[in-house]
C-alpha positions in Angstrom: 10.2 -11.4 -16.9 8.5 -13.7 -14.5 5.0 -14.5 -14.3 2.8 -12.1 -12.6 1.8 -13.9 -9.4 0.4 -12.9 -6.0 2.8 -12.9 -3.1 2.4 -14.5 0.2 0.1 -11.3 1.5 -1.8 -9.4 -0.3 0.1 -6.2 0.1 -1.6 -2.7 -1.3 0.5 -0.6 -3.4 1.3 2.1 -1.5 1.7 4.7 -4.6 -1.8 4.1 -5.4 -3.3 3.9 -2.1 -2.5 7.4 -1.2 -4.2 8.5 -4.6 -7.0 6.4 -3.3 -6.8 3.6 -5.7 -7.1 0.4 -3.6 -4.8 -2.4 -6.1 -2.9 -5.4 -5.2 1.0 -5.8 -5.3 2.1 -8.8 -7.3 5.9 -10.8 -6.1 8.4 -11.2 -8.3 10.5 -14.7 -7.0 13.1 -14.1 -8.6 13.7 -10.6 -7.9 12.7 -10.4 -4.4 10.6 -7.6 -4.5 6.9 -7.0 -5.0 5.5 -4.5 -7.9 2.5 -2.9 -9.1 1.3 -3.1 -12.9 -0.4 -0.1 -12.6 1.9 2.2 -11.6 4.9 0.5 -11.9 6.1 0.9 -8.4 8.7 -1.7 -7.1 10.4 -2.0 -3.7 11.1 -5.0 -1.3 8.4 -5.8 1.5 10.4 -3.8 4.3 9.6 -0.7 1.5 6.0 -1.9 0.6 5.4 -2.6 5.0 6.9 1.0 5.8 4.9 2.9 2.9 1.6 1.4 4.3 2.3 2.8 7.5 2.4 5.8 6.5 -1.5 5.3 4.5 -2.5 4.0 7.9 -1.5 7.3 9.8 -3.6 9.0 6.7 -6.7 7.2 7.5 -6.2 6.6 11.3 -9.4 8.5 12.3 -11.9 7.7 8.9 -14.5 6.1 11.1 -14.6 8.2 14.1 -16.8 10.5 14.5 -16.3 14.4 15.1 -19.1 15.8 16.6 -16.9 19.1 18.4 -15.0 21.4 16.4 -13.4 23.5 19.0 -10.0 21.6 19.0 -8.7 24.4 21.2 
């Protein structure tokens, strides 16, 4: 196996992120992919780009602030 080294972005793994565990992806050159050690997800950067999206849309509204409740 290659040697564990950090790709050209620090990408987030999405499997973790959406458990709320905030860990870098590592690239594999070889392979073409990027991968986490802790939770051994793998997937190309389209994957990884697409996945982190979707944590985006999650968190989209973590710093504003709701001061009315009556979303009616």
């Amino acid at each position: 196996m290659a040697q564990s080294t950090k790709g050209r972005l620090n990408y987030r793994c999405p499997s973790c992120f959406m458990r709320d565990l905030d860990l870098d992806m590592f690239y594999d050159e070889e392979k073409k992919e990027y991968y986490c050690l802790r939770c051994q997800y793998v997937g190309s950067e389209e994957d990884v780009l697409q996945k982190n999206q979707m944590a985006r849309f999650r968190y989209k509204d973590m710093l504003k602030r709701f001061d009315r409740f009556d979303f009616d």
